[in-house]
MIMAR-243850 format. One record per residue (C-alpha): residue number from 1; residue in three letters; z negated, y negated, x. Coordinates in nm, 3 decimals. Example, Ala and Ser with C-alpha at 12.3 -4.5 7.8 and 13.67 -1.06 7.14 Angstrom:
BEGIN
(zati 1, "ALA", (-0.780, 0.450, 1.230)) (zati 2, "SER", (-0.714, 0.106, 1.367)) 
//
This chain:
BEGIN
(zati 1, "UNK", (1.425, 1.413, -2.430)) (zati 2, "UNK", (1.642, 1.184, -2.192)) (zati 3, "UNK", (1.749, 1.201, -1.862)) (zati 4, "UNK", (1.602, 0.992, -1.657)) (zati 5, "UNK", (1.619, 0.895, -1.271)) (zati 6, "UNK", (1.254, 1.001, -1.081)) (zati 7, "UNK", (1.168, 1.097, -0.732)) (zati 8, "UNK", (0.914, 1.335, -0.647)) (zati 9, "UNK", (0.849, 1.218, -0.249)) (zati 10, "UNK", (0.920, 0.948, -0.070)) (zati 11, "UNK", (1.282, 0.887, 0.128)) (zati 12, "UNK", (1.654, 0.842, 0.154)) (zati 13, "UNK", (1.886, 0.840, -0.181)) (zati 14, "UNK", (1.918, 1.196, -0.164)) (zati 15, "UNK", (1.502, 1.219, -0.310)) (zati 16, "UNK", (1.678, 1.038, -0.678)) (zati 17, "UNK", (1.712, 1.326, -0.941)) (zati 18, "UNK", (1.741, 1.300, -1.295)) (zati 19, "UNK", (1.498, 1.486, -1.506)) (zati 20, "UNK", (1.466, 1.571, -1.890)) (zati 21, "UNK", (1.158, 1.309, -2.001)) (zati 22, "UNK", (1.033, 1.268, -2.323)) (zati 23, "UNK", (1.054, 0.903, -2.386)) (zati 24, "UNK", (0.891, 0.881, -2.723)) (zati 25, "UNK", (0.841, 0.565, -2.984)) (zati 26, "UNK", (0.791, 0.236, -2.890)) (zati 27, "UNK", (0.423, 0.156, -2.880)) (zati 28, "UNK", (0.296, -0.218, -3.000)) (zati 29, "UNK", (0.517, -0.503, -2.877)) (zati 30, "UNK", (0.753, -0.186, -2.693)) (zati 31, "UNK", (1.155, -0.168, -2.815)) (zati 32, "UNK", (1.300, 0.165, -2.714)) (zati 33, "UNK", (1.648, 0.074, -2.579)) (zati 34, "UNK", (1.898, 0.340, -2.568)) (zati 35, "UNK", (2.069, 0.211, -2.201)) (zati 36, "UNK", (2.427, 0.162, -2.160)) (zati 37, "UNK", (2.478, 0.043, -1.832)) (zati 38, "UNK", (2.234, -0.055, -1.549)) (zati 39, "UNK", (2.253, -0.251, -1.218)) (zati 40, "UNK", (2.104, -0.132, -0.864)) (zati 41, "UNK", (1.856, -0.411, -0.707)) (zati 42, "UNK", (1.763, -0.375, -0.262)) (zati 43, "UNK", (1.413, -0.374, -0.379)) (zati 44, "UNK", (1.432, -0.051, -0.531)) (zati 45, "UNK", (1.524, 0.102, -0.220)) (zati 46, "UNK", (1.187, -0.036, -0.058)) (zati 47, "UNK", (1.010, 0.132, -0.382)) (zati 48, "UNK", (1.198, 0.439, -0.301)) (zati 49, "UNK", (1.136, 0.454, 0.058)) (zati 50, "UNK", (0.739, 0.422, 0.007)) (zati 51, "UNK", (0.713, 0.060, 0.111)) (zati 52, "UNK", (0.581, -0.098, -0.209)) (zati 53, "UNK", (0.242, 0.113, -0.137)) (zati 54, "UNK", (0.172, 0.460, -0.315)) (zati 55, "UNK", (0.268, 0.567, -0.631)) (zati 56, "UNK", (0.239, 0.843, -0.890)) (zati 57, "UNK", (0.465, 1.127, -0.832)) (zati 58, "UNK", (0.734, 1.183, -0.999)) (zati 59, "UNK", (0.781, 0.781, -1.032)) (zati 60, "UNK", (1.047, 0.610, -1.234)) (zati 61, "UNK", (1.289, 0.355, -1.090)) (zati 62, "UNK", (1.470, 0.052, -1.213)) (zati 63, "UNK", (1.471, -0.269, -1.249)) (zati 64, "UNK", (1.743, -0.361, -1.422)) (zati 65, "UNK", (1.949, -0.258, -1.762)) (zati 66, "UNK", (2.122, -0.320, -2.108)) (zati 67, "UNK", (2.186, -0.130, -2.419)) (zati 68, "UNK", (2.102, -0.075, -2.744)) (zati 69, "UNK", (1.813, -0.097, -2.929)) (zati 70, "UNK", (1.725, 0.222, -3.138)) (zati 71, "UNK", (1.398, 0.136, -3.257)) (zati 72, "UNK", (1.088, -0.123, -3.235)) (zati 73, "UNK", (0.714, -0.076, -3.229)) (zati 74, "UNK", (0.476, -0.281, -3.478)) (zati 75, "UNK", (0.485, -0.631, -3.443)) (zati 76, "UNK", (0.795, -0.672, -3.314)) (zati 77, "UNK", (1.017, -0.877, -3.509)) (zati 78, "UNK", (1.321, -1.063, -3.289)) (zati 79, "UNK", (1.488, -0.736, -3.240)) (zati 80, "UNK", (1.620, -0.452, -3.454)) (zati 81, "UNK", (1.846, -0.130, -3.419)) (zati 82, "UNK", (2.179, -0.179, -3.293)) (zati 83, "UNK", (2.097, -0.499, -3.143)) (zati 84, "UNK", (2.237, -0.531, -2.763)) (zati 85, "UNK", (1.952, -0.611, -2.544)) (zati 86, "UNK", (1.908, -0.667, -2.152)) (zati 87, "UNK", (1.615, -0.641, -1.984)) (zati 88, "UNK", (1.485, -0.937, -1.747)) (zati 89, "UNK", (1.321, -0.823, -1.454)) (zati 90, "UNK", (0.917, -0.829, -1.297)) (zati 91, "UNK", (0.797, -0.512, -1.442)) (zati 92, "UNK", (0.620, -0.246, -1.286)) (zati 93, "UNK", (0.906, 0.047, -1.179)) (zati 94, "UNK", (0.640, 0.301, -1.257)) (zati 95, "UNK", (0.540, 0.161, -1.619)) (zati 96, "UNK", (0.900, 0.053, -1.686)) (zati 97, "UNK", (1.197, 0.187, -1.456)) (zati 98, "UNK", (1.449, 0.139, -1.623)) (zati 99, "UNK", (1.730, 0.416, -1.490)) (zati 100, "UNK", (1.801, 0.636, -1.724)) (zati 101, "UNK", (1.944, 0.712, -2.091)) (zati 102, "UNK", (1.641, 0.581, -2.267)) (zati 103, "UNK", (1.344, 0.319, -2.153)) (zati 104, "UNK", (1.090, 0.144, -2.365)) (zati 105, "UNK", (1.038, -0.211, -2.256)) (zati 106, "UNK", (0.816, -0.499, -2.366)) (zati 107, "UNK", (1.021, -0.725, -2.671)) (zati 108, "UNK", (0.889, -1.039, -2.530)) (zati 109, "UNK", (1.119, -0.936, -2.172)) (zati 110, "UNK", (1.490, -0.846, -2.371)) (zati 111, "UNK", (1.758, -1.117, -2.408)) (zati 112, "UNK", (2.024, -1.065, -2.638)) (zati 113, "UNK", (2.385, -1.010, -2.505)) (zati 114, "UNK", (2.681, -1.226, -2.571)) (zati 115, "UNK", (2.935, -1.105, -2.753)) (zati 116, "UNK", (3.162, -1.182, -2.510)) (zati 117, "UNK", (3.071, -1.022, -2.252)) (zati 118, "UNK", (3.056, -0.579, -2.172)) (zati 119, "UNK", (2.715, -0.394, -2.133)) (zati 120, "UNK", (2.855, -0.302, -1.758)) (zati 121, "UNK", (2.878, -0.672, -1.711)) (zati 122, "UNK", (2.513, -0.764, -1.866)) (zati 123, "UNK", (2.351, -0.502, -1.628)) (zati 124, "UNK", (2.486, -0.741, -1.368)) (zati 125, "UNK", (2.375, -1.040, -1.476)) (zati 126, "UNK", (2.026, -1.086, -1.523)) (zati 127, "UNK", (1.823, -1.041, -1.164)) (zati 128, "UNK", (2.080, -1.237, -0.992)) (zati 129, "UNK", (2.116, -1.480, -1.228)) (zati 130, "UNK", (1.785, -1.506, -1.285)) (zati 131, "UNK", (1.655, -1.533, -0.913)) (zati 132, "UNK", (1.944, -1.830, -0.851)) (zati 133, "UNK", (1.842, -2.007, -1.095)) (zati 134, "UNK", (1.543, -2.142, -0.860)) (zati 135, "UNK", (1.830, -2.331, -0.755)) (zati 136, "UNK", (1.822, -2.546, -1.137)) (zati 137, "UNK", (1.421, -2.467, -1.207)) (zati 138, "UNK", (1.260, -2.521, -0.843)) (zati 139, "UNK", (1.562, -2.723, -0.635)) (zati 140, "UNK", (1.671, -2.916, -0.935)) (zati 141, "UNK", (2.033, -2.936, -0.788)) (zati 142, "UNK", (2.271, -3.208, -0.875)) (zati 143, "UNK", (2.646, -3.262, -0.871)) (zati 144, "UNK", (2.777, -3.377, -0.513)) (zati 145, "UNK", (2.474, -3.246, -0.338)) (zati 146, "UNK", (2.548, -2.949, -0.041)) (zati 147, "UNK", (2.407, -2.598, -0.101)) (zati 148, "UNK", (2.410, -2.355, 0.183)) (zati 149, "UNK", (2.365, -1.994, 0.084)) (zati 150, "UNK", (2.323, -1.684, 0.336)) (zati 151, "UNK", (2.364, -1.348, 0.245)) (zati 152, "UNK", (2.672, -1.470, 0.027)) (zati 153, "UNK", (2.828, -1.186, -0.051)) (zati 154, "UNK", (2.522, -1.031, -0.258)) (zati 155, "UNK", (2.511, -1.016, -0.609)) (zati 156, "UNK", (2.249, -1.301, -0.622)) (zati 157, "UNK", (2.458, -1.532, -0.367)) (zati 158, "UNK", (2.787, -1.508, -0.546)) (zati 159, "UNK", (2.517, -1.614, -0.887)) (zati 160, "UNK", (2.418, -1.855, -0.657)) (zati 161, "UNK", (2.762, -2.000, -0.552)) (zati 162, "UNK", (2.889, -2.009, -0.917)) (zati 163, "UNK", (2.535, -2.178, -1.061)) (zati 164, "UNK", (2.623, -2.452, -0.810)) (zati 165, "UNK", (2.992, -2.497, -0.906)) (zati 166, "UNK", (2.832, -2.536, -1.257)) (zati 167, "UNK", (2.620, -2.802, -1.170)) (zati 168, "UNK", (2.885, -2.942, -0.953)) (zati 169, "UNK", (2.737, -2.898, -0.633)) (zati 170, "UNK", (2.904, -2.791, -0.301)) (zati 171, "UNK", (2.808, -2.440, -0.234)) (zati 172, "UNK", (2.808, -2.342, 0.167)) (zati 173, "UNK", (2.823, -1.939, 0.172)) (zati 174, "UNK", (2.707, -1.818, 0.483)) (zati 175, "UNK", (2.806, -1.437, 0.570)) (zati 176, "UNK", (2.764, -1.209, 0.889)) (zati 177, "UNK", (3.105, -1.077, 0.938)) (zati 178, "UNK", (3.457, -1.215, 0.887)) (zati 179, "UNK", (3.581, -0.943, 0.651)) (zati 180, "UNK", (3.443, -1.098, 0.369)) (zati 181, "UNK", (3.495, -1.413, 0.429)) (zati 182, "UNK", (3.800, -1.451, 0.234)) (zati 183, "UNK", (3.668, -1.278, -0.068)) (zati 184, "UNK", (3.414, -1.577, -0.078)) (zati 185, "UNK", (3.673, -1.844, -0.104)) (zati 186, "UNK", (3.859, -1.642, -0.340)) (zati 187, "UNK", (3.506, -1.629, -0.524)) (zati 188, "UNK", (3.449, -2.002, -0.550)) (zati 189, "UNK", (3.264, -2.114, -0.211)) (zati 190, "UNK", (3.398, -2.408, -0.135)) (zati 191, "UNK", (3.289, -2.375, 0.258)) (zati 192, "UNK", (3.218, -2.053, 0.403)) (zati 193, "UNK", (3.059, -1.970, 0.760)) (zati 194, "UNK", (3.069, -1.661, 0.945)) (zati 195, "UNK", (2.774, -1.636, 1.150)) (zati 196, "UNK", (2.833, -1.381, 1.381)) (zati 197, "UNK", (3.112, -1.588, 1.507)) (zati 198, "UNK", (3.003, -1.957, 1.450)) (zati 199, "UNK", (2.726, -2.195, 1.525)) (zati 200, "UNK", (2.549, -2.207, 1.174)) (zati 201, "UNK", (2.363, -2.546, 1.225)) (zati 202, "UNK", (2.669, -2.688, 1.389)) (zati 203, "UNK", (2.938, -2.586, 1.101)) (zati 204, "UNK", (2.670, -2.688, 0.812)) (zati 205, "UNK", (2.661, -3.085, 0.999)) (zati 206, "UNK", (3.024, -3.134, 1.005)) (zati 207, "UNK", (3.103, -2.996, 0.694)) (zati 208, "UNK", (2.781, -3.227, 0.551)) (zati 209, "UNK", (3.009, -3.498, 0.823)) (zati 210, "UNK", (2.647, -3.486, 0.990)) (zati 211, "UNK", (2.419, -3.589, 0.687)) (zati 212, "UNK", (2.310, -3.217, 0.646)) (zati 213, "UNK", (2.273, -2.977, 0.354)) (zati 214, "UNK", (2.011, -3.099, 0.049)) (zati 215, "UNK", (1.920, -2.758, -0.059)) (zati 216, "UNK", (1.916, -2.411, 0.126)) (zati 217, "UNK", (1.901, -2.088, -0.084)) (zati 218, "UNK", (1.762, -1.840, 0.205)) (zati 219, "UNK", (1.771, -1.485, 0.181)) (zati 220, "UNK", (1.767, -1.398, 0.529)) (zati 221, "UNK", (1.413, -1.572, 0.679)) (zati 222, "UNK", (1.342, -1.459, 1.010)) (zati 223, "UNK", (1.431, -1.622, 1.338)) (zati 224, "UNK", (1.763, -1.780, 1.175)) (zati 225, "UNK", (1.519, -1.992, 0.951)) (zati 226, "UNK", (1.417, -2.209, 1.297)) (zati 227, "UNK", (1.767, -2.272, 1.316)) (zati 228, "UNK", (1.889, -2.329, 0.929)) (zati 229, "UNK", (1.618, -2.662, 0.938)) (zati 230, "UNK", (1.804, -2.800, 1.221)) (zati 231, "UNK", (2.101, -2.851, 0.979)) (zati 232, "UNK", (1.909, -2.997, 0.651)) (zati 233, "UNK", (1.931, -3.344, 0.524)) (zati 234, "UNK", (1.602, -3.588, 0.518)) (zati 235, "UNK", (1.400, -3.474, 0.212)) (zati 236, "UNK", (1.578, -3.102, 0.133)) (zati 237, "UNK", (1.474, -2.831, 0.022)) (zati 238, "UNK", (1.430, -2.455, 0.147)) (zati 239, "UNK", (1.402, -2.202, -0.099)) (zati 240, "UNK", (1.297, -1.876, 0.093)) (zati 241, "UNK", (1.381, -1.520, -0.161)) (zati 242, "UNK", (1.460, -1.251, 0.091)) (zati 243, "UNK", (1.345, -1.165, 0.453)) (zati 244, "UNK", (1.679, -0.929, 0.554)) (zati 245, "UNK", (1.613, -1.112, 0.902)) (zati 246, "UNK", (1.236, -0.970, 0.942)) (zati 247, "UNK", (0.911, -1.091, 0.805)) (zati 248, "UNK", (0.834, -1.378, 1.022)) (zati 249, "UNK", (0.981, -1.655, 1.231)) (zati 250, "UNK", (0.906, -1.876, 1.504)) (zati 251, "UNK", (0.948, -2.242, 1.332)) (zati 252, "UNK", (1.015, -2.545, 1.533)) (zati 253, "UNK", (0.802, -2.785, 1.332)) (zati 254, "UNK", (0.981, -3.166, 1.443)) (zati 255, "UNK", (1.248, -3.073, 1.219)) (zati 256, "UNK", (1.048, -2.993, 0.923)) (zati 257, "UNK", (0.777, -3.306, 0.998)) (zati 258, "UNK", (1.075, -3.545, 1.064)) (zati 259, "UNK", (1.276, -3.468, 0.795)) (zati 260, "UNK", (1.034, -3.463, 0.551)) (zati 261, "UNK", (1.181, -3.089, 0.441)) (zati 262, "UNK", (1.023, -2.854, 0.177)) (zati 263, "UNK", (0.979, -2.537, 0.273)) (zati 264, "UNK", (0.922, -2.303, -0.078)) (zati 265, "UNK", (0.827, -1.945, -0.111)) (zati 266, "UNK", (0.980, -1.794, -0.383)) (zati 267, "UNK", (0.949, -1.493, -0.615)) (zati 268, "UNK", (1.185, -1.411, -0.927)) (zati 269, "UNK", (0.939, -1.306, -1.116)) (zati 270, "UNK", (0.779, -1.645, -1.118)) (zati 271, "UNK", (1.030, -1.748, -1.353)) (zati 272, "UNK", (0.926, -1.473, -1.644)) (zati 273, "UNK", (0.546, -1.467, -1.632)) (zati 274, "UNK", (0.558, -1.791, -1.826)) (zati 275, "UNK", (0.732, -1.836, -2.188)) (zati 276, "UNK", (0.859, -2.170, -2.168)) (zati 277, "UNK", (1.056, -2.133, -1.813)) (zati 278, "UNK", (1.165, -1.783, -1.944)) (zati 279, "UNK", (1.325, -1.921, -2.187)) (zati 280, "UNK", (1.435, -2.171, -1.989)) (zati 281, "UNK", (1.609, -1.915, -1.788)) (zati 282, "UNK", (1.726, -1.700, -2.093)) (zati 283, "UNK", (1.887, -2.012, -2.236)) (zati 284, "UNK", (2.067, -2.158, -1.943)) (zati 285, "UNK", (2.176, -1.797, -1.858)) (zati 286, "UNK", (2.292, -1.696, -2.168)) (zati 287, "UNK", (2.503, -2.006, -2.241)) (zati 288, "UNK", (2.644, -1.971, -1.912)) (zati 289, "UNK", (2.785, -1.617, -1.946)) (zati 290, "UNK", (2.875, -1.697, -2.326)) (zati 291, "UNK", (3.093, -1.992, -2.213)) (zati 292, "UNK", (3.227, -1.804, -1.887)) (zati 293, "UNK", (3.092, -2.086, -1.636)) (zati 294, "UNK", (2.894, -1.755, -1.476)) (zati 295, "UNK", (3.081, -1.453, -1.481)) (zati 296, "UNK", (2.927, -1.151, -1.325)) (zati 297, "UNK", (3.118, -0.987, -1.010)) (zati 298, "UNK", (3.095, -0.578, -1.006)) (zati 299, "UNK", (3.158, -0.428, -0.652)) (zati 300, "UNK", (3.169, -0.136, -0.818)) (zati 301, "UNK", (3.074, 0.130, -1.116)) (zati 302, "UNK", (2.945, 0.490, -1.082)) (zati 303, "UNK", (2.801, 0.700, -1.355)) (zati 304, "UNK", (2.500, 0.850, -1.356)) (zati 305, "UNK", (2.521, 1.152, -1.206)) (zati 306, "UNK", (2.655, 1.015, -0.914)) (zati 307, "UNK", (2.273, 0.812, -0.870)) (zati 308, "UNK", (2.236, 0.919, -0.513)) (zati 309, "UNK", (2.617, 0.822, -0.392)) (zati 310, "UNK", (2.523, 0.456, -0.576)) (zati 311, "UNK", (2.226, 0.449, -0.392)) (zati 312, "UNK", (2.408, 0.537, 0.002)) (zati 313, "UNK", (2.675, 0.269, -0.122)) (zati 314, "UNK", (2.386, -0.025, -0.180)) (zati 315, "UNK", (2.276, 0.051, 0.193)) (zati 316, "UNK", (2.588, 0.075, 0.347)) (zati 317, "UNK", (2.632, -0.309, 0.265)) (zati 318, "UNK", (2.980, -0.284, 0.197)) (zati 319, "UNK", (2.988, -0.449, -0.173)) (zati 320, "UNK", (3.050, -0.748, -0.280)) (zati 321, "UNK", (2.913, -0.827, -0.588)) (zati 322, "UNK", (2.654, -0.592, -0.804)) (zati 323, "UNK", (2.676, -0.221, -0.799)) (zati 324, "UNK", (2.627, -0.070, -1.150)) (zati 325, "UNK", (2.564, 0.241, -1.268)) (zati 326, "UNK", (2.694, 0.357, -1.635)) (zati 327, "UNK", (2.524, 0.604, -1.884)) 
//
């Protein structure tokens, strides 16, 4: 038995308990992966909440964690006990939530952790690293070119930000209020906006000195979108992962015609379905966290049996950085 972290309805944090579950052995292809550490994701509150569509009751969470390996099913060879593991992300919650003492999850999806680094720190790595790396695999971002990124302060902005100092880009953080705005300088932007106070479009052309940003890494969609394509330079890119704005937008389309922009759609899990930009991903991640060019940034650790309080501190939006949760 293991403890694990269900919910049996629908709702707020306070419907996360943690339940005695027989995990059992690793079936084909399966590594059971005794979890040391594991970081909270926004879209598991959605899953939570009921907005992913129905599930079975009691359901599983999680979609992130790393451990240890403790044992592997038949034909698994790239992993045995006592190796430390971390799981990429894209798997069903309900065949694979990963929140808990114990999880089986498919060989194929682990990366190995670098010595260097803690298994606190590897639970924060993966999703955000994973989702900015669009910025290398879809935006193919070079040195000298301007990156704006909203929603800053999140764990996958900051992964952002530091993926384009590694490429030697300019990274443009973007953030609603000026309380974190100094954090993000201290973090690495080189520019940051606040845009409760400032004209977005305005700030991004004179800090571009009116050329206007190559590539925009958007997590907020919605009516600020019209605006953001106002401020890009002739032939960017728009890469769309979040909609904290609301689901749709009114676009003014001269800007994207004239421009010759790329608007782009994108999904994380893209970037695992297929083995050779998986390990794309696993390579340029791992080196990067090996070598300390990306260094994971922890708001803040609670332990397991404080699930629910780690849950009410993800939606109060007061982090910066990646909540995680140690077992």
């Amino acid at each position: 038995m293991a403890r694990i972290v269900r919910f049996h309805e629908f709702g707020g944090p306070e419907v996360l308990q943690i339940d005695d579950v027989p995990v059992g052995e690793p079936g084909a292809g399966e590594v059971r992966v005794r979890v040391g550490a594991f970081g909270l994701n926004r879209v598991e509150t959605l899953y939570r909440s009921g907005q992913f569509g129905p599930v079975t009751f009691p359901a599983r969470i999680g979609y992130e964690m790393a451990g240890t390996v403790d044992a592997v099913g038949t034909g698994v060879t790239q992993w045995r006990a006592g190796d430390r593991v971390a799981a990429l992300f894209g798997q069903s919650m309900e065949d694979y939530g990963t929140h808990g003492e114990q999880v089986l999850y498919p060989a194929d999806l682990l990366v190995p952790v670098p010595r260097s680094i803690t298994l606190e720190q590897a639970a924060a790595s993966w999703m955000q690293y994973g989702t900015a790396y669009a910025l290398v695999e879809v935006a193919h971002i070079s040195a000298g070119q301007f990156v704006v990124i909203n929603a800053a302060s999140s764990s996958v902005g900051l992964a952002a930000i530091q993926i384009a100092l590694r490429e030697g880009a300019v990274p443009i953080a973007i953030t609603r209020g000026r309380d974190k705005a100094s954090a993000l300088a201290e973090l690495g932007a080189t520019h940051v906006i606040v845009s409760d106070e400032e004209d977005v479009p305005a700030r991004i052309m004179a800090i571009t000195n009116g050329q206007g940003a190559q590539v925009a890494f958007d997590a907020v969609g919605g009516e600020p979108l019209s605006a953001l394509l106002t401020a890009m330079a002739p032939q960017g890119i728009v890469i769309i992962y979040g909609m904290l704005a609301g689901y749709q937008c009114t676009l003014a389309l001269p800007p994207l015609m004239l421009a010759n922009l790329t608007l782009r759609g994108f999904s994380a899990d893209l970037l695992v379905r297929d083995a050779a930009s998986r390990h794309r991903l696993a390579d340029y991640v791992g080196s990067g966290l090996a070598d300390g060019t990306l260094i994971p940034v922890i708001d803040r650790c609670f332990s397991l049996d404080d699930i629910v309080e780690a849950h009410r501190h993800l939606e109060s939006n007061r982090q910066i950085g990646k909540i995680v949760v140690t077992v």
